[in-house]
C-alpha positions in Angstrom: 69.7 88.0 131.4 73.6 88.9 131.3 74.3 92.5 131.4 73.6 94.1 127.5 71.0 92.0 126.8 67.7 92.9 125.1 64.2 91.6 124.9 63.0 91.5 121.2 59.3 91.7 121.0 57.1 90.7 118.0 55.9 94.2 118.1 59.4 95.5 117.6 59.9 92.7 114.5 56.8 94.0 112.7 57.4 97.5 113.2 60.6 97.1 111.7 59.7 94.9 109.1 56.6 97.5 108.0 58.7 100.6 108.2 62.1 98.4 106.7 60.5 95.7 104.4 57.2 97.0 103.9 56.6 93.9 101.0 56.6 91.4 103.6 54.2 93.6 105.8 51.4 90.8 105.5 53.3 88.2 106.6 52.3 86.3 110.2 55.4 86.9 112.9 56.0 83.9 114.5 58.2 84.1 117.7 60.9 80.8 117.8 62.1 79.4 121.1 65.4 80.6 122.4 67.5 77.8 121.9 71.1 80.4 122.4 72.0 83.4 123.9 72.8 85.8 121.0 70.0 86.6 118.8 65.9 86.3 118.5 64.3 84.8 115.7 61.2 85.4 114.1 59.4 82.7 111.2 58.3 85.6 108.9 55.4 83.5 106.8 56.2 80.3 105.2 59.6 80.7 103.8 61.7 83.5 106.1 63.3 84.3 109.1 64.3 87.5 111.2 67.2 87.0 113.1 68.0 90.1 115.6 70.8 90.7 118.0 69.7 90.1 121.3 73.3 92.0 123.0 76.3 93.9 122.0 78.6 91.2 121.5 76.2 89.4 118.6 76.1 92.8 116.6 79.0 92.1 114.4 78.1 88.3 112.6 75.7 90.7 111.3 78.0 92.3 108.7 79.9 88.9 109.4 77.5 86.6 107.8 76.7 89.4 104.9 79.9 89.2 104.1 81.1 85.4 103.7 77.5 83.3 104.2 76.9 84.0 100.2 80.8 83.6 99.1 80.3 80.2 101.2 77.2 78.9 100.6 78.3 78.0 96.7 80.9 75.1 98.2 78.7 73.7 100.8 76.8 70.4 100.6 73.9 71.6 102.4 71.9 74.9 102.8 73.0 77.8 105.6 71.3 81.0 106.5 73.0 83.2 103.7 71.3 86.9 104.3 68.2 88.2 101.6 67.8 91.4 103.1 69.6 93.8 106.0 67.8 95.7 108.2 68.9 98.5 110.4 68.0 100.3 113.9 64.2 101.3 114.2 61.7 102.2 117.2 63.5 101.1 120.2 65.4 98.3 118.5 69.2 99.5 118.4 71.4 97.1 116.2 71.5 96.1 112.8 69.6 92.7 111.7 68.8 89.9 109.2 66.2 88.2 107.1 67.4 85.2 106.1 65.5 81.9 104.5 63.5 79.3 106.5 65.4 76.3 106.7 63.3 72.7 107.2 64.8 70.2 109.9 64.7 69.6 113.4 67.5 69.3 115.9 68.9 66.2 116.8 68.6 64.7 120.0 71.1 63.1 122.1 70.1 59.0 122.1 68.9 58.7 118.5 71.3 57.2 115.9 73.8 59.5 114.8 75.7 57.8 112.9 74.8 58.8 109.7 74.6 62.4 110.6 77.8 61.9 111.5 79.6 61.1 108.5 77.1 64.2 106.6 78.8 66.1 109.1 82.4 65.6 108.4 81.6 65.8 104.8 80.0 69.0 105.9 83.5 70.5 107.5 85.4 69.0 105.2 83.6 71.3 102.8 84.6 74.1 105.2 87.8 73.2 105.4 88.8 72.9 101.2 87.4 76.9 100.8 89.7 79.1 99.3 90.7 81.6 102.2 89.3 84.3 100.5 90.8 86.5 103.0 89.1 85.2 105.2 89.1 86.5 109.2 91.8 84.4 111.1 91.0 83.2 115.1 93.0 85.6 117.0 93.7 85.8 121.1 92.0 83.0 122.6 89.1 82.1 120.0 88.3 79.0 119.0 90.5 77.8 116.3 93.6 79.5 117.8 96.6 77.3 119.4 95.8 76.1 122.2 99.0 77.5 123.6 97.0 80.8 123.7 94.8 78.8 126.0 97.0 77.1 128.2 96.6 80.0 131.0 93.0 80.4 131.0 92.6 76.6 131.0 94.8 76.0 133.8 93.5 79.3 136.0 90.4 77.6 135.7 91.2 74.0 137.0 92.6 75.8 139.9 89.7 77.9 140.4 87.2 74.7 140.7 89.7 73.1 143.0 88.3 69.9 144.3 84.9 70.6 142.2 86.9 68.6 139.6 89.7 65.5 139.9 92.3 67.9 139.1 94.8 65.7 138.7 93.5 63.4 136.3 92.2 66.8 134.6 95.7 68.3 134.3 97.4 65.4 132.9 95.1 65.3 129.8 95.4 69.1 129.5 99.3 68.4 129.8 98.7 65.8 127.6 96.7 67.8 124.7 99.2 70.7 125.1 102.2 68.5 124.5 101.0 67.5 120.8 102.2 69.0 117.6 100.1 72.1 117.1 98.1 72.6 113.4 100.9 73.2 110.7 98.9 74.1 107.9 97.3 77.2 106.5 94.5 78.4 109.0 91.1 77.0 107.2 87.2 78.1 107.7 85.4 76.8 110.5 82.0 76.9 111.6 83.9 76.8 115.3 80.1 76.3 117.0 79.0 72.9 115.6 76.5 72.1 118.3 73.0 70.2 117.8 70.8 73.5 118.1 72.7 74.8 115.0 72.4 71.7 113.0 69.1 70.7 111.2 68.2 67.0 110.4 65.9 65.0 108.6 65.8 61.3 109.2 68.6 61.5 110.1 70.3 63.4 107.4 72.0 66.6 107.5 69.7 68.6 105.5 71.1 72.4 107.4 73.6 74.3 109.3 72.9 77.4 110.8 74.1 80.6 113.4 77.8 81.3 111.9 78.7 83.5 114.6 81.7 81.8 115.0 83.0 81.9 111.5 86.6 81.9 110.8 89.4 80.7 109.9 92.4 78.3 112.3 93.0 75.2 113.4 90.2 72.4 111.9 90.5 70.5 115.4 87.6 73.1 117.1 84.9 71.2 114.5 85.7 68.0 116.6 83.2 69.5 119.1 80.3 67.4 118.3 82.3 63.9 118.9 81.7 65.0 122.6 78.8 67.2 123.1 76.1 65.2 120.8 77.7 61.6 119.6 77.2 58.7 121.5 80.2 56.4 121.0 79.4 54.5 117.8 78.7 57.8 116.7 81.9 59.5 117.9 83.7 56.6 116.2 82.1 56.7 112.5 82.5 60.9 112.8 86.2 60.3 113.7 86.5 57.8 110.8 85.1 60.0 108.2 86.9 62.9 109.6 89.9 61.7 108.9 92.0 64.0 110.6 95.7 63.1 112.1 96.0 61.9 115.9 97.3 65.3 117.5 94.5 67.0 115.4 91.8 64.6 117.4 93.6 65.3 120.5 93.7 69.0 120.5 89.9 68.4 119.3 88.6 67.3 123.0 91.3 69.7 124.5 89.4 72.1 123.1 86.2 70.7 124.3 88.0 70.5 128.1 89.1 73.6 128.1 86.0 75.6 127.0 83.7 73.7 130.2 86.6 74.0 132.7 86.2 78.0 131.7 82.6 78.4 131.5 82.3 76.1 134.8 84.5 78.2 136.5 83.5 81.6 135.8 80.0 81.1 135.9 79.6 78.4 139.2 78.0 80.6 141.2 75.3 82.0 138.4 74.5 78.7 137.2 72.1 76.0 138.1 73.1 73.1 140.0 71.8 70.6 137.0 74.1 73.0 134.7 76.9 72.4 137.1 76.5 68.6 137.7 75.7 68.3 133.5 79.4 70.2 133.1 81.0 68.4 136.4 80.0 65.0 133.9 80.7 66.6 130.2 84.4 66.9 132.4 85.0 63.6 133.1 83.4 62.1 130.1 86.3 63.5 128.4 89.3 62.4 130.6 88.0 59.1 131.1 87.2 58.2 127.5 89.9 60.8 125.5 91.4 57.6 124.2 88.7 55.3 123.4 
């Protein structure tokens, strides 16, 4: 556990739930595996879902996803966890929480065929991407969805730090390479920003869900080019790109930002890490230099 981090217990969901939601008292509490780092869920019954905080830094999609979820929800081609009910501190449980609805689907899995999910998908940010602003939060500092500019010192601090870990010659030139295209010119738009497989649902397939918004807001479109190169095979990749339809330097500062977020999380976290986590990362690396253009 990282420093701030809590253990939510099903004893602490139903207390809350009996003292906070006393309707859904009867309800079986079933715990769900921990598939991130930022918040617990709970299947209440059939058809919901508590979702707590599990540290300090998840506390605000909270008020986050109370806010937009149900002004976004209306313009998206599939369902997303848009907030029933808000619960508050209780017992020993400190932060402010959800209930949201059960969503069907699994996760998809890395050697299945994704290509269809893959064109749902880009219909699916492409959705994002035509919401009115609404006044919407814009990426700021070095979120994703910012120009990668704002990234360019981090990034580079970081390919120094893993020195020879990493070819850092061949991983410089594609930074110099992504940092050289024109940056995002238009309006900033809404972005999921976190499109990895444990936050999308499928069935058969299909996209039939999209969930944990706790990177919502608005910048540059390139960040939802994440999944191209952490789920898609290359067919995959290809079809995604294709139905994407976004310009060259937008592709480009796509797997930037995919190359700069592991050389950061590599580098500050190689000596808490596993050793399969680092050689996974070490790969993820030089998956994208070596295949950036294909």
């Amino acid at each position: 556990m990282r420093p701030g981090e809590v253990v939510v217990t099903v004893q602490q969901v139903r207390t809350l739930i009996d003292e906070q939601f006393p309707e859904w008292s009867a309800l079986p509490i079933t715990p769900q595996p921990l598939t991130g780092t930022d918040n617990a869920l709970f299947r209440l019954g059939d058809s919901l879902t508590a979702r707590l905080p599990r540290a300090p830094w998840a506390v605000d999609q909270v008020t986050t996803d109370a806010t937009w979820l149900p002004r976004l929800a209306p313009h998206l081609p599939v369902p997303i966890p848009v907030p029933i009910a808000l619960g508050g501190p209780g017992g020993d449980y400190p932060w402010p929480w959800t209930v949201v609805p059960w969503l069907d689907g699994r996760n998809p899995e890395t050697g299945q065929d994704l290509a269809d999910l893959a064109v749902d998908l880009a219909g699916f940010v492409h959705a994002m991407i035509g919401i009115d602003p609404m006044g919407g939060p814009v990426k700021e500092g070095i979120q994703r969805g910012v120009p990668l500019a704002q990234r360019d010192e981090l990034t580079r601090r970081s390919i120094a730090a893993l020195g020879d870990r990493i070819d850092r010659r061949a991983v410089t030139a594609a930074w110099d390479e992504a940092t050289a295209v024109d940056e995002w010119s238009g309006p900033p738009v809404w972005l999921h920003g976190d499109l990895l497989a444990g936050n999308l649902l499928v069935d058969r397939g299909r996209l039939t869900g999209v969930i944990d918004f706790g990177a919502l807001g608005r910048g540059d479109p390139a960040v939802e080019v994440r999944p191209g190169w952490s789920l898609f095979d290359a067919r995959a990749r290809a079809a995604y790109r294709e139905a994407l339809g976004f310009d060259e330097a937008t592709w480009v500062r796509g797997w930037a930002w995919m190359l700069s977020g592991s050389l950061y999380w590599l580098a500050d976290l190689w000596d808490s890490i596993s050793p399969t986590d680092r050689d996974d990362t070490l790969r993820h690396i030089d998956h994208i230099v070596r295949h950036r253009h294909d």
